[in-house]
C-alpha positions as CSV (number, residue, x, y, z in Angstrom):
1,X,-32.5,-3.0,8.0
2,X,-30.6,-2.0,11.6
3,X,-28.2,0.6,11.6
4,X,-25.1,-0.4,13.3
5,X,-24.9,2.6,15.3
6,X,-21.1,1.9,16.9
7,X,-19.7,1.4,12.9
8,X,-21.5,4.2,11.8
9,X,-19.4,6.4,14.5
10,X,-16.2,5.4,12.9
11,X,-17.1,5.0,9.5
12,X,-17.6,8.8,9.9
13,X,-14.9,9.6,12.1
14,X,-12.8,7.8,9.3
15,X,-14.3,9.9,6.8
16,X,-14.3,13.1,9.1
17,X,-10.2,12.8,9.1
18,X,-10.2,12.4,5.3
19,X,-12.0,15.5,4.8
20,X,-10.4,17.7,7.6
21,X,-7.1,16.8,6.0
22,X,-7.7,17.7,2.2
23,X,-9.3,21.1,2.8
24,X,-6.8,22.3,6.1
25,X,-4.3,24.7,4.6
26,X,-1.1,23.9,3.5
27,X,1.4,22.6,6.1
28,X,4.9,23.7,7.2
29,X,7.8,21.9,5.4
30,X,10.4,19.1,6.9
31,X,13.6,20.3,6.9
32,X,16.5,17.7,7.7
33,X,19.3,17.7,9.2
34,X,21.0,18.7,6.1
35,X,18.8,21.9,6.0
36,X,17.3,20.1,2.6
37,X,13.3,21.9,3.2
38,X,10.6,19.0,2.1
39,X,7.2,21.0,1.2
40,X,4.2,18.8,1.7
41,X,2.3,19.2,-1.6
42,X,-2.0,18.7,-1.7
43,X,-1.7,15.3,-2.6
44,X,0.3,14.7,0.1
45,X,-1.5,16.1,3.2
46,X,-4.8,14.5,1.7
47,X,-3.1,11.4,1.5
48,X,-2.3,11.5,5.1
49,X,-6.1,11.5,5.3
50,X,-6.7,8.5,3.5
51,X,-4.0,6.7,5.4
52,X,-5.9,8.0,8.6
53,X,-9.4,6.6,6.9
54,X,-8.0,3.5,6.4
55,X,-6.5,3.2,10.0
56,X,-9.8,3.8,11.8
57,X,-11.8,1.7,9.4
58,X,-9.5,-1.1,9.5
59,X,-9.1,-1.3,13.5
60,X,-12.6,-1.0,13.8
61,X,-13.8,-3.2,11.0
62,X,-17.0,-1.0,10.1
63,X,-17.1,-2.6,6.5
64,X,-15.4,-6.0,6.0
65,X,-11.2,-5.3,5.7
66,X,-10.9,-6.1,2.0
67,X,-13.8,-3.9,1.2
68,X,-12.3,-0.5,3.4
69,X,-9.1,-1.7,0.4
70,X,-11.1,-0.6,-2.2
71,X,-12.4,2.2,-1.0
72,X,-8.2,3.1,-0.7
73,X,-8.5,2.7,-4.5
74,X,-12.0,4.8,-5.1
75,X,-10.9,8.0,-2.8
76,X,-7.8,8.1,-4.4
77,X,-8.9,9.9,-7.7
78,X,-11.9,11.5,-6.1
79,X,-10.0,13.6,-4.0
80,X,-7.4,14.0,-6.4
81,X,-4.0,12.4,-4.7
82,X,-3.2,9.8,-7.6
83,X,-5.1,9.0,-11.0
84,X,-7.0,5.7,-10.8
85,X,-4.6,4.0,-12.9
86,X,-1.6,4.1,-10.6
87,X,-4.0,3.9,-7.4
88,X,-5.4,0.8,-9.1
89,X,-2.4,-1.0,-10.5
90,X,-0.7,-1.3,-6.8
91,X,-3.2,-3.9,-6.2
92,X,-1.9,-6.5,-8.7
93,X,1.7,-5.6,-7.0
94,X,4.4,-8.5,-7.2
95,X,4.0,-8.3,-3.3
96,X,0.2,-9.0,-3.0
97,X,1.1,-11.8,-5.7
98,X,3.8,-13.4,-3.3
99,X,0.6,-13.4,-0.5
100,X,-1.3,-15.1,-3.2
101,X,1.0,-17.5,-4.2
102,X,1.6,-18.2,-0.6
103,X,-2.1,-19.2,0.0
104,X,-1.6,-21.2,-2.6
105,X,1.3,-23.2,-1.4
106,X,-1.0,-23.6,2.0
107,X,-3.8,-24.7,0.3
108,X,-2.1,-27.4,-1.4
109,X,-0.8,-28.4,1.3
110,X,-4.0,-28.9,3.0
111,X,-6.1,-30.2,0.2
112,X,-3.3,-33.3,0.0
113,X,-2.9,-34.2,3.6
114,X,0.1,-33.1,4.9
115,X,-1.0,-30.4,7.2
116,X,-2.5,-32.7,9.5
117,X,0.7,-35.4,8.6
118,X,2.6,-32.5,10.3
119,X,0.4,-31.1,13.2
120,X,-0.1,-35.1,14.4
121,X,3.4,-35.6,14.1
122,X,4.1,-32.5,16.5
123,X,1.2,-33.0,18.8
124,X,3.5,-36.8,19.5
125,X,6.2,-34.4,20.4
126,X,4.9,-32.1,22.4
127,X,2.4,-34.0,24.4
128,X,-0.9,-32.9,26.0
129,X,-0.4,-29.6,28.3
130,X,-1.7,-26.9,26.1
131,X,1.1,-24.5,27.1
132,X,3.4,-26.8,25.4
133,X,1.0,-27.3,22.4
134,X,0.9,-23.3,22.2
135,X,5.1,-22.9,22.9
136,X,6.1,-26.2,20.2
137,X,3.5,-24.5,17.7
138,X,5.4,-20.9,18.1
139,X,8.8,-22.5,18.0
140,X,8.5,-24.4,14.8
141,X,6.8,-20.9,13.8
142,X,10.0,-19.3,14.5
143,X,12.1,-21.7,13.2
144,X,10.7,-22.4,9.8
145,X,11.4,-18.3,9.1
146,X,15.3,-18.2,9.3
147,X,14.9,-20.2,6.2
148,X,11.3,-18.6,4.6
149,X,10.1,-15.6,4.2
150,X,7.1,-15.4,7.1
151,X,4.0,-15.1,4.4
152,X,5.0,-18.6,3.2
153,X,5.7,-19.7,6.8
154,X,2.1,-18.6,7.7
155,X,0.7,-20.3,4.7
156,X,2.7,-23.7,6.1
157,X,1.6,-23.5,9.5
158,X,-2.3,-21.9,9.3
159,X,-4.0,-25.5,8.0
160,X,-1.8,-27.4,10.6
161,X,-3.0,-25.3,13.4
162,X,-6.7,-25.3,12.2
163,X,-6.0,-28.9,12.6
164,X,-4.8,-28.9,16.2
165,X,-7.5,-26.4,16.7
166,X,-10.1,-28.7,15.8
167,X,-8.4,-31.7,18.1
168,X,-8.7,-29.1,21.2
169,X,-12.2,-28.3,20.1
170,X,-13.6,-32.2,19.3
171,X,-15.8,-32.2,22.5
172,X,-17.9,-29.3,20.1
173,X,-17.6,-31.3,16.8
174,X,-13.9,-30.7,16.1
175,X,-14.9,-26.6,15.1
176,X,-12.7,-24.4,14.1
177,X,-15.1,-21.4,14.4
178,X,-15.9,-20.8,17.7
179,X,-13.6,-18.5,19.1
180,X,-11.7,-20.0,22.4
181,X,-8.7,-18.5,24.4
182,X,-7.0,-21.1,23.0
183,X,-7.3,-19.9,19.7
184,X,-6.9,-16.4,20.2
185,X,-3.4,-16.9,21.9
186,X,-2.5,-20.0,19.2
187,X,-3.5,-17.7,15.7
188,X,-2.3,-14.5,17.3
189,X,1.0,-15.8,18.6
190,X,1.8,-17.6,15.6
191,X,1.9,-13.7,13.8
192,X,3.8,-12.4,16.5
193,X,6.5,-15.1,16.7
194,X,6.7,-15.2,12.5
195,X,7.6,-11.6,13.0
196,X,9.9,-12.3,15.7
197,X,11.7,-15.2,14.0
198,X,11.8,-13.3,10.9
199,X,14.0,-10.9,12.2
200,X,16.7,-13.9,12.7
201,X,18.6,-14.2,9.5
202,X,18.5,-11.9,6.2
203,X,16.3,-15.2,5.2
204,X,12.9,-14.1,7.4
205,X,11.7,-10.9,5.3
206,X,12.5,-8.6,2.2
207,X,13.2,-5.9,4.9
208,X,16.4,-7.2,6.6
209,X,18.2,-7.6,3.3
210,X,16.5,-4.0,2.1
211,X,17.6,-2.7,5.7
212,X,21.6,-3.8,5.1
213,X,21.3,-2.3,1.7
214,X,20.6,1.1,2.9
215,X,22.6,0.8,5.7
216,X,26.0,-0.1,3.4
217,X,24.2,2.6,1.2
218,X,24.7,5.3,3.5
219,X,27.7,4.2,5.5
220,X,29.8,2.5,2.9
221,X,30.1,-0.4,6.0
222,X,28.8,-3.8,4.9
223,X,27.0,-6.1,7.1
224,X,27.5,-9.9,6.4
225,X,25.1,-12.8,7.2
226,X,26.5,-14.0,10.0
227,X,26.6,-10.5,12.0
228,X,23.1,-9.8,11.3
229,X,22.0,-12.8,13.0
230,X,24.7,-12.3,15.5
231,X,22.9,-9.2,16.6
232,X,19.4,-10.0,16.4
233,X,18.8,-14.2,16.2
234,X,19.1,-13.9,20.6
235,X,16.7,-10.9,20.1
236,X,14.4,-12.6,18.4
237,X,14.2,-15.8,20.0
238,X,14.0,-14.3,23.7
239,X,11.1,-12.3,21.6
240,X,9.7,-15.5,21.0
241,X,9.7,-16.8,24.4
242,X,8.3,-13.6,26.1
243,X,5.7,-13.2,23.5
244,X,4.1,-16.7,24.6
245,X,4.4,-16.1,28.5
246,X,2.4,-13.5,27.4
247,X,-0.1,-14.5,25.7
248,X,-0.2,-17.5,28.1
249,X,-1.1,-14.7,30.6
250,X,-4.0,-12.8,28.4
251,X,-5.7,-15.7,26.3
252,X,-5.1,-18.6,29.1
253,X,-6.4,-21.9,27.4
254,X,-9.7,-23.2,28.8
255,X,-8.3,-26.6,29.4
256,X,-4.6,-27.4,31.6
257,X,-4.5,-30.7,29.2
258,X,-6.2,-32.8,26.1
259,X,-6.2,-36.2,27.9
260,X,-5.4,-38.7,25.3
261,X,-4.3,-36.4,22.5
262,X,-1.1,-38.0,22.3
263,X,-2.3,-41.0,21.5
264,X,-5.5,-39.8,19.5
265,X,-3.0,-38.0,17.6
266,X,-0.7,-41.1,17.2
267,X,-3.6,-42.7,15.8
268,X,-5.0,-40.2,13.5
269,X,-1.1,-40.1,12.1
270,X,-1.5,-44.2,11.5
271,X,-4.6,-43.4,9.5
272,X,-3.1,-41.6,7.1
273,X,-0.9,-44.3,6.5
274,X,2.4,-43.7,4.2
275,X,3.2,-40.8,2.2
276,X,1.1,-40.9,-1.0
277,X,2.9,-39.9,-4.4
278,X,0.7,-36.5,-4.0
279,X,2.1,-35.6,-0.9
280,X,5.4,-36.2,-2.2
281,X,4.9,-34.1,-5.8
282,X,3.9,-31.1,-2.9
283,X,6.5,-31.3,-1.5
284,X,9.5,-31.3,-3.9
285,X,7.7,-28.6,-5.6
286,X,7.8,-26.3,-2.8
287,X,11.0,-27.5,-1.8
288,X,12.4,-26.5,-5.0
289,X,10.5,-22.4,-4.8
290,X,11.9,-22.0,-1.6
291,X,15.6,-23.6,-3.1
292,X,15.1,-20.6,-5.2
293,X,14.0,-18.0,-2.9
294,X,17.1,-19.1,-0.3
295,X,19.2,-19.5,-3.8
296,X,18.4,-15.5,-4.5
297,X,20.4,-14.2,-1.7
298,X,24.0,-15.8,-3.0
299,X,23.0,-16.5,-7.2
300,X,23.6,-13.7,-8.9
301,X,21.2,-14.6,-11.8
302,X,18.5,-14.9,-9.7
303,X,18.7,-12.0,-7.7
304,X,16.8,-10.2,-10.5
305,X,13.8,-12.8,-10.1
306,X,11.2,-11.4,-8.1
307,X,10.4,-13.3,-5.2
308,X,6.4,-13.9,-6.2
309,X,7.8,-16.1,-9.3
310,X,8.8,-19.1,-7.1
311,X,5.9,-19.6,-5.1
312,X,3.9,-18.7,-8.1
313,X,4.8,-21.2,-10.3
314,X,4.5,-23.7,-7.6
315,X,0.7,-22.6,-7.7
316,X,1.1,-22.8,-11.9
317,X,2.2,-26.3,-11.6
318,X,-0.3,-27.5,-8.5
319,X,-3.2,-26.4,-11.3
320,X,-1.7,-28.0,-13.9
321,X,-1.5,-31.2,-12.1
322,X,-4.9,-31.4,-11.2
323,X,-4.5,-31.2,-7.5
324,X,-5.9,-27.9,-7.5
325,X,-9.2,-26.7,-9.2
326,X,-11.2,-23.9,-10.0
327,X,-13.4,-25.0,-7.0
328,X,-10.5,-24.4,-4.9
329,X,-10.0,-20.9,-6.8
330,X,-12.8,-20.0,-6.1
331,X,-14.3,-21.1,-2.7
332,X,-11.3,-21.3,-0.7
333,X,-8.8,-18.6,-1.2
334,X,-9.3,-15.8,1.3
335,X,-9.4,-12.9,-1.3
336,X,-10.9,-10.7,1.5
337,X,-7.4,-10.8,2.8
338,X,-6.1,-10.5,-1.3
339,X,-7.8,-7.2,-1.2
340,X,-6.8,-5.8,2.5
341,X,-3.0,-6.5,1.2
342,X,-4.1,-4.8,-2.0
343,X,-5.4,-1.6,-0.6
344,X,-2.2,-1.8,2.1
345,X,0.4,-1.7,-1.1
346,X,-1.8,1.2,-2.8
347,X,-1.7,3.7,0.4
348,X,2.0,2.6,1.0
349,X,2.6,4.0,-2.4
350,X,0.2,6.8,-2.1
351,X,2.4,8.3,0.8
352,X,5.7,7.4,-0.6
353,X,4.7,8.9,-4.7
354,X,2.8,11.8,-2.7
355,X,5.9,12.7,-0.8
356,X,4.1,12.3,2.6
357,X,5.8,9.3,4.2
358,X,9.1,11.2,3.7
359,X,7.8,14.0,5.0
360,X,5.8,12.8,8.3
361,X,9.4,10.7,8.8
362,X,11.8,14.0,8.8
363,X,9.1,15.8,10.8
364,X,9.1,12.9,13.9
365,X,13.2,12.4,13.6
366,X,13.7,16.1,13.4
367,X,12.0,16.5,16.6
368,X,14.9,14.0,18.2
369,X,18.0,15.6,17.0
370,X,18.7,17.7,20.3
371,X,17.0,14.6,22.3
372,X,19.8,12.1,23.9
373,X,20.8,9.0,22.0
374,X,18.5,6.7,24.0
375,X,15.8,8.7,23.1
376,X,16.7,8.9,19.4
377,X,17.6,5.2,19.2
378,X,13.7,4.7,20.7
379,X,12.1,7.1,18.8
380,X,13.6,5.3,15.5
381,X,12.0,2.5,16.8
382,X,8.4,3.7,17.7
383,X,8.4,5.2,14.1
384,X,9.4,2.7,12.4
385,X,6.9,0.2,14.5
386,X,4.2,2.6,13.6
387,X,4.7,2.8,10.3
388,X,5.2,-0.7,9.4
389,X,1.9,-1.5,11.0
390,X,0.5,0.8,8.0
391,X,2.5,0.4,4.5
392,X,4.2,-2.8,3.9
393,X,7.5,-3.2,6.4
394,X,10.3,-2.3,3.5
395,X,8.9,0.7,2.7
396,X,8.4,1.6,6.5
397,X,12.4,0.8,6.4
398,X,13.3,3.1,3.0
399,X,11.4,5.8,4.5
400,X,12.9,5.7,7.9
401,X,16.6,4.4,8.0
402,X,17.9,6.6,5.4
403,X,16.4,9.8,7.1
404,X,17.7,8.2,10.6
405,X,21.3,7.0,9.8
406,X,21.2,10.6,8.8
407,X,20.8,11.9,12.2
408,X,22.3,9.3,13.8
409,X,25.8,10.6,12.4
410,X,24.9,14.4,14.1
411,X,24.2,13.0,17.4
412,X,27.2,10.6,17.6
413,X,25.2,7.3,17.7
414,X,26.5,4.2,16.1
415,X,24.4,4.2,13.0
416,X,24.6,-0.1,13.5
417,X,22.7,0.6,16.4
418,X,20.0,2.3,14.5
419,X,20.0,-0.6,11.4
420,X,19.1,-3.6,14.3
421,X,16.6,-1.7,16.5
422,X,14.6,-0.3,13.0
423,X,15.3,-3.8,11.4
424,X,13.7,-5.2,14.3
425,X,11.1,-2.8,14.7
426,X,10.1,-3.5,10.7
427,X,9.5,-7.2,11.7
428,X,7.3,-7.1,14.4
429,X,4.2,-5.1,13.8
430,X,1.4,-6.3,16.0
431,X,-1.4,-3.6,15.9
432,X,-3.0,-4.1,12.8
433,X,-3.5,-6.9,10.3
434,X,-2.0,-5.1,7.6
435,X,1.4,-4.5,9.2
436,X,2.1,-8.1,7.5
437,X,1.0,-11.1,5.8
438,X,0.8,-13.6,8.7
439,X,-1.1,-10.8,10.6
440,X,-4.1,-10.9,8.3
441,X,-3.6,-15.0,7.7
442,X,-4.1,-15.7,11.0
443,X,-7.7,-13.3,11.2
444,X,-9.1,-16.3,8.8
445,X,-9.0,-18.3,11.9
446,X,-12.2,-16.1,12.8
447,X,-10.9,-16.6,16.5
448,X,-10.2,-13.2,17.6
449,X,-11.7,-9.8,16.2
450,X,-9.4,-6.8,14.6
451,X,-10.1,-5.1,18.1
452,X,-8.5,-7.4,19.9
453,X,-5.4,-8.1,18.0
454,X,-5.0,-4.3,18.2
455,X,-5.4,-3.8,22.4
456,X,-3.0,-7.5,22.4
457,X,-0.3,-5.6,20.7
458,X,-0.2,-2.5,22.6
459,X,1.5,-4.5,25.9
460,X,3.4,-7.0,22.9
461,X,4.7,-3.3,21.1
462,X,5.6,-2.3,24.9
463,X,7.7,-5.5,25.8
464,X,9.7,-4.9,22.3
465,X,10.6,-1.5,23.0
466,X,12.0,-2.7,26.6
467,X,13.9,-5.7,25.2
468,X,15.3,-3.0,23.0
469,X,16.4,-1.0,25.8
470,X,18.1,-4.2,27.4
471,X,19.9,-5.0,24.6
472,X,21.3,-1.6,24.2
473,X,22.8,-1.9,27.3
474,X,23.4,-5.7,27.6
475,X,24.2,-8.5,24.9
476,X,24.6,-6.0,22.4
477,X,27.8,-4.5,23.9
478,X,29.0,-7.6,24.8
479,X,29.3,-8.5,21.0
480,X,31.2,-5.1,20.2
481,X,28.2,-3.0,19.4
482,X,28.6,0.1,21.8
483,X,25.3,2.8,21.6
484,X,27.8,5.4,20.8
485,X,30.6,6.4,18.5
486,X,31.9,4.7,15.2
């Protein structure tokens, strides 16, 4: 058997990090701003390690991404940062569930027919110029999360994209496996632009709502539904629309036009003829989980209900049913992507139980308390951006803010300033697949590698951080958010 020569190189570099971190001597301590002194225990700085492991073997892919996720489990006791049973138990977290149930929601809604009901039905909208194919797919991406949480809008809208992915492709056979520019710039701009429309409304994410919490936490000032989409809904929709010039520029599709799609597509919609009582038992069923996942930001009694539940028993009553089976179970749930969402929750917690995520945090925003406000508001952001692309975004957000808001107060900057640009920051990671659920969905497409997502979102990270910067000095002001004071 070959030797892949090029994986080998990282594998060891990955393992190099891991092992240069546990036996290096004990670091300094983070000291805030307070003068509170943070001491970086063992477990800690060889945590750091593993997160680096997992970094390098993850953008590389030198073993398949749900396999580097158990390693996150199997290096964990070896090298003594948690016991096995708290390294192991993060992988059936209610998080990875609500990614499971979410597959489950778009497998349904495949297996019944109404993924294609909806892609023909937009493909008669839109017409047959594939920029407007790409730009209507990442508008009713956008959309559909300021009223879902993005891992269920990416469960929606993967099948019906395979769909028009295989109408672009039906010169080949209608294949969805052969990688095109089209799909590279469809599957990779639908995760940017769920991020981007997440950030909308306290609706998109568990972070926006965790973000206001800590924000009212820590200034006793409260920030209602309506201002938090004031603030960022334009900043997220101009987002959107940059993001797909973009990628219009970078993955330009092979063809100008699909001659007769519009009408191939009104006639594939006739075919299916009317809406069968399956398609309709789908769709009150999810109907009613998301009802109860909107419901949970004004019910009291259901704000205790975590969010997994919904979609979960949605999946409960698709197997009970009959329209799903153990076939599907088996054969055509993605659990390589189970896994890399798995191993993301278990280094998360690794860094936060270890004490290394708060650490590495006070360290970097320690380093911009004498810097001027612009470059403390940036630096917030750049954190933030980097860590979410690691551990899940709300804990990228309860690490972060807290410390920031902190600082923010010292240097004079208006610590609202500081909740929109990390909040923002949280919601769009676009280096790695495990920055967030629609990230990793979109790698099933098999149309672009891990590599390329990464070098993609290096210019797409870049055109955030200036949008920021016009914002700060721009709309934002203009709806009574000055940079400075309060």
């Amino acid at each position: 058997m070959a030797i892949d020569k090029k994986n080998m190189f990282f594998l060891l570099i990955g393992l190099g990090l891991l092992l240069l971190f546990h036996f290096l001597p004990p670091f300094s301590p983070a000291v805030d701003p307070a003068g509170k002194s943070f001491a970086l225990s063992a477990a800690g700085k060889s945590a750091i390690g593993l997160f680096l492991l997992a970094g390098v073997w993850w953008v590389f892919e030198v073993i398949p991404i749900g396999v580097t996720s158990i390693a996150i489990g199997v290096l964990q006791p070896l090298f003594m940062i948690r016991p096995a049973k708290e390294a192991m138990r993060d992988f059936m977290d209610p998080t990875v569930l609500f990614i499971f149930g979410s597959l489950l929601v778009g497998l349904t809604f495949t297996k019944v027919g109404l993924t294609k009901r909806l892609a023909y039905k937009m493909l008669m909208v839109v017409g047959e110029k594939t920029s407007m194919i790409l730009l209507g797919s990442f508008v009713v991406t956008a959309l559909l999360t300021h009223i879902m949480a993005h891992t269920a809008v990416a469960a929606t809208v993967i099948p019906i994209f395979l769909t028009i992915l295989a109408l672009y492709n039906e010169d080949e056979g209608g294949s969805i496996t052969k990688p095109t520019k089209f799909g590279k710039g469809l599957f990779i701009g639908m995760a940017y632009t769920a991020g981007a429309g997440s950030i909308c409304t306290l609706l998109g994410g568990a972070r926006n709502p965790a973000a206001v919490g800590f924000f009212k936490e820590f200034t006793g000032a409260d920030v209602t539904f309506i201002d938090f989409s004031l603030h960022l809904l334009p900043f997220g929709w101009i987002m959107v629309f940059l993001l797909w010039a973009m990628l219009m520029l970078f993955y330009k599709p092979e063809k100008k036009t699909i001659p007769g799609l519009k009408n191939r597509a009104t006639d594939l919609y006739k075919q299916l003829g009317p809406v069968t009582k399956e398609e309709l038992f789908v769709i009150l069923v999810v109907f009613g989980a998301l009802a109860m996942l909107v419901l949970q930001a004004v019910i009291p009694a259901l704000k205790t209900l975590d969010r997994s539940i919904p979609l979960l028993l949605a999946g409960l009553l698709f197997f009970s049913s009959g329209i799903l089976d153990v076939q599907d179970l088996e054969k055509k749930i993605p659990w390589n992507i189970v896994l890399l969402f798995s191993g993301a929750m278990s280094i998360g917690f690794a860094l936060w139980q270890t004490g290394a995520a708060q650490w590495m945090a006070i360290k970097w925003l320690s380093l911009l308390q004498g810097a001027p406000w612009l470059f403390f508001a940036l630096g917030v952001a750049i954190l933030v951006s980097l860590m979410t692309n690691f551990i899940m975004n709300v804990a990228a957000i309860a690490i972060t803010l807290p410390v920031a808001l902190v600082i923010a107060q010292y240097l004079g900057v208006n610590p609202q300033l500081i909740l929109y640009m990390a909040t923002a920051a949280a919601g769009m990671p676009f280096l790695l697949l495990i920055g967030a659920a629609p990230n990793a969905m979109a790698y099933e497409s098999r149309q672009f590698s891990t590599g390329e997502f990464f070098s993609t979102g290096i210019p797409a990270t870049i055109l955030l951080l200036v949008v920021m910067v016009i914002f700060m000095f721009t709309y934002w002001p203009l709806v009574g958010l000055s940079p400075l004071g309060k």
